[in-house]
C-alpha positions as a printed NumPy array, in Angstrom:
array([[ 74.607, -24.288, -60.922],
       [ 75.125, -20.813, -62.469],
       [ 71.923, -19.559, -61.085],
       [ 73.226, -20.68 , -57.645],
       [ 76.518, -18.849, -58.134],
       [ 75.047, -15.502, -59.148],
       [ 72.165, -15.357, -56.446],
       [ 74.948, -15.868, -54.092],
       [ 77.632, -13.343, -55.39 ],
       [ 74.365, -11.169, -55.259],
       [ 73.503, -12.022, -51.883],
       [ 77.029, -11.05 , -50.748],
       [ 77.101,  -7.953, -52.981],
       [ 73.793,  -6.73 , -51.661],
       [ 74.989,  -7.453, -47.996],
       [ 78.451,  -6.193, -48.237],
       [ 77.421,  -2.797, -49.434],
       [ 75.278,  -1.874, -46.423],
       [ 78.116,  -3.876, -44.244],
       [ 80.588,  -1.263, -45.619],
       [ 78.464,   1.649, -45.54 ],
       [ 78.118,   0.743, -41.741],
       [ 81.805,   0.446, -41.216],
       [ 82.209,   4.151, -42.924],
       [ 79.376,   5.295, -40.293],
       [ 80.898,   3.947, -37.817],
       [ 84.143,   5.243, -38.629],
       [ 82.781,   9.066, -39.166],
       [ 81.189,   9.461, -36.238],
       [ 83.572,   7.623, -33.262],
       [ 85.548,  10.299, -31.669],
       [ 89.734,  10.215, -32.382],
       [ 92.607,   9.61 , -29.868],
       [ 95.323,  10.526, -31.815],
       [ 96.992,   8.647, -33.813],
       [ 95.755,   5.321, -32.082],
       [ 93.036,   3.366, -34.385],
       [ 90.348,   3.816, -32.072],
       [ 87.629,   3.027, -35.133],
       [ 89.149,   0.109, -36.438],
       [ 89.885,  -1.554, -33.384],
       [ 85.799,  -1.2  , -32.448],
       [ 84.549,  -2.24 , -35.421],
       [ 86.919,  -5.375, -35.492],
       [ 85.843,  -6.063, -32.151],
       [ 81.989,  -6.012, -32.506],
       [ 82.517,  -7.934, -35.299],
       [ 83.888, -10.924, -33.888],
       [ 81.632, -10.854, -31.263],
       [ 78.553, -10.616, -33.51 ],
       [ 79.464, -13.343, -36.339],
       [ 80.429, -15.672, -33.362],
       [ 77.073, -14.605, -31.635],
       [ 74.98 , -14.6  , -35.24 ],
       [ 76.572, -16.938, -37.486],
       [ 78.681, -19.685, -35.44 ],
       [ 76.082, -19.877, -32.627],
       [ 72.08 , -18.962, -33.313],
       [ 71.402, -18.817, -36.793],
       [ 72.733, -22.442, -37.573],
       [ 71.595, -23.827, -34.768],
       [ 67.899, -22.142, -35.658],
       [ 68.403, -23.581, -39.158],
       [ 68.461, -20.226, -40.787],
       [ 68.195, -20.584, -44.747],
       [ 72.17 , -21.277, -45.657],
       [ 71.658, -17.604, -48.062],
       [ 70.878, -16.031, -45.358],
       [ 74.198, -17.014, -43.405],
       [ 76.154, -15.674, -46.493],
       [ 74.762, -12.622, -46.367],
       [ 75.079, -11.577, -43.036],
       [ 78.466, -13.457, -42.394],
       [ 80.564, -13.015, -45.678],
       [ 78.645, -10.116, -46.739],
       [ 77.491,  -7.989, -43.819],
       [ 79.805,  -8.632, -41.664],
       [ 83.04 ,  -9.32 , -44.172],
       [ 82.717,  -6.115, -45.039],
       [ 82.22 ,  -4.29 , -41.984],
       [ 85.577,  -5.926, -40.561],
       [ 88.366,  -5.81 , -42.589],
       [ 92.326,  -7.201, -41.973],
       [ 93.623,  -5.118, -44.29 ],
       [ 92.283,  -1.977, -42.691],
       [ 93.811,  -3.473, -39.297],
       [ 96.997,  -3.919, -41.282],
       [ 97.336,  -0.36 , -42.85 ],
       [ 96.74 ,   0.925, -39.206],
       [ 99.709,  -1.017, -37.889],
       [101.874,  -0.128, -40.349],
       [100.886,   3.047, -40.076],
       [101.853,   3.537, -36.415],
       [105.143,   1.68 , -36.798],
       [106.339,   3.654, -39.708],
       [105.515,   7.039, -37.537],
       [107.461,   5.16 , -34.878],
       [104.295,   4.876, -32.447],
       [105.499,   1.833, -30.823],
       [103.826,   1.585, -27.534],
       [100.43 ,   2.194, -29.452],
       [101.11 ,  -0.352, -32.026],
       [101.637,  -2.463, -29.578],
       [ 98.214,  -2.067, -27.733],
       [ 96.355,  -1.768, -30.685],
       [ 97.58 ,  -5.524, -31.922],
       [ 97.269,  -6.939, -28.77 ],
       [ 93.511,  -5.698, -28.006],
       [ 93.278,  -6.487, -31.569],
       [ 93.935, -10.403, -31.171],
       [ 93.66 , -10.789, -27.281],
       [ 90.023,  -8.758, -27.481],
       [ 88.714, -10.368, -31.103],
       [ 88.93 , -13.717, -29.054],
       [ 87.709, -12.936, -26.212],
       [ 84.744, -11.277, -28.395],
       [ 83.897, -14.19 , -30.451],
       [ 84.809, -16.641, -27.315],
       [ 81.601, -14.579, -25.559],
       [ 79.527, -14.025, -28.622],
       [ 80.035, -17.797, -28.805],
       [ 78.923, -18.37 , -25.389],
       [ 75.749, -15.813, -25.884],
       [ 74.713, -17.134, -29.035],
       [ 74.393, -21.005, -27.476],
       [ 72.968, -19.627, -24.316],
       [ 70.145, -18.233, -26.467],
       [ 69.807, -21.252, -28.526],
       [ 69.463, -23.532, -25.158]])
């Protein structure tokens, strides 16, 4: 039981560090608009589409080893989207009174991260069949 617990905390660990370490990449080297939270909104956005595509759809249905899922869905990809991140950047813009941003950047937020995962879904089972 203990053994179990650490491996997995591991796992996650081990995954979430090069998860972040992509986000920061990411982050560095995508080009700024302004004030809008062109970085965050991207990386949110690939990941819905890839733990939809990776975790939801192939790997389970492939029977991937159930470590391997943690890693790359609460690790990897945990960590390379965040809420809070997608928080501070909408407070952000509504404190400095950017209204007509914040309000594209939270609806391609939620309107986009479903209609990521929706086709990561639909890719992932395609690949399966």
């Amino acid at each position: 039981m203990c053994y179990n617990l650490v491996m997995n905390a591991f796992i996650v660990f081990i995954f979430g560090f090069f998860g972040g370490l992509s986000r920061y990449e990411i982050n560095t080297y995508l080009p700024k608009m302004g004030d809008f939270p062109l970085a965050t909104l991207v990386i949110n956005l690939i990941g819905c589409y890839f733990f939809t595509f990776l975790v939801k759809s192939y790997l389970i249905e492939k029977n991937v080893h159930a470590r391997l899922i943690l890693g790359i869905g609460t690790g990897f990809i945990g960590s390379f989207t965040t809420f809070s991140s997608f928080i501070l950047d909408a407070d952000r813009l509504l404190m400095t009174q950017h209204y007509v941003e914040l309000l594209g950047y939270v609806g391609f937020s939620i309107v986009g991260g479903l209609f990521m995962a929706m086709l990561g879904m639909r890719h992932g089972r395609r690949l399966v069949a």
